[in-house]
N, C-alpha and C positions, 0 to 999 in steps of 0.2 A: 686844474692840472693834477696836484697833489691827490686829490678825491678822486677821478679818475684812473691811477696811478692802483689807488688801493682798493678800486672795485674788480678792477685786472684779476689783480691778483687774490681778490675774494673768491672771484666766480674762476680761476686758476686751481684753487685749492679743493672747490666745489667738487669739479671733475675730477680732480687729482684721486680723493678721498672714495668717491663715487666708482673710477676706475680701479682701483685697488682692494675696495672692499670686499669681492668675493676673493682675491690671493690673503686676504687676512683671515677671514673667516675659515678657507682650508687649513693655514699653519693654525689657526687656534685648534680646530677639530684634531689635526694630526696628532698636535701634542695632547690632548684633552686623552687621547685612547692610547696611550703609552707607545708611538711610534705604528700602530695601524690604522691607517688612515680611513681605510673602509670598514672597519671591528674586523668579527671572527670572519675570516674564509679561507676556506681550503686551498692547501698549494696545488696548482697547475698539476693536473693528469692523476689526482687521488683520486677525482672523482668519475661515475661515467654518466655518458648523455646520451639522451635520444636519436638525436643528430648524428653523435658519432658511429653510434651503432645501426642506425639504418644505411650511412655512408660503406660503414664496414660489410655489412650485408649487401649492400650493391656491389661493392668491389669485388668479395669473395665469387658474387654469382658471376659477375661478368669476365674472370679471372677461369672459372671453372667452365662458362660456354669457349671463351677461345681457347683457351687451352689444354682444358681434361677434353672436351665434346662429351659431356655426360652429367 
């Protein structure tokens, strides 16, 4: 009873330790780079993208058929 009692909560602990370990391993990394969790990156909209600019190239055209017609 007692022995079973404490394989519970061995194999309790198992997953415990198991489930939590990648949330540990982030706060380690977080603190390891002084509050940047992912290092260097640029704030949101310094930079430009491909993506962006062909979306903006779509728009501008489709902006200029309906409503310049030219």
């Amino acid at each position: 009873m007692i022995v079973d009692i404490f394989l519970v909560t061995f194999f309790m602990w198992v997953v415990a330790v198991c489930a939590f370990a990648p949330l540990g391993y982030f706060i380690y990394m977080y603190t390891m780079k002084s509050g940047e969790p992912f290092g260097d990156t640029e704030p949101h909209g310094d930079s430009e993208s491909k993506v962006l600019e062909v979306v903006g190239l779509a728009i501008h055209a489709l902006k200029k058929g309906l409503i310049g017609g030219k």
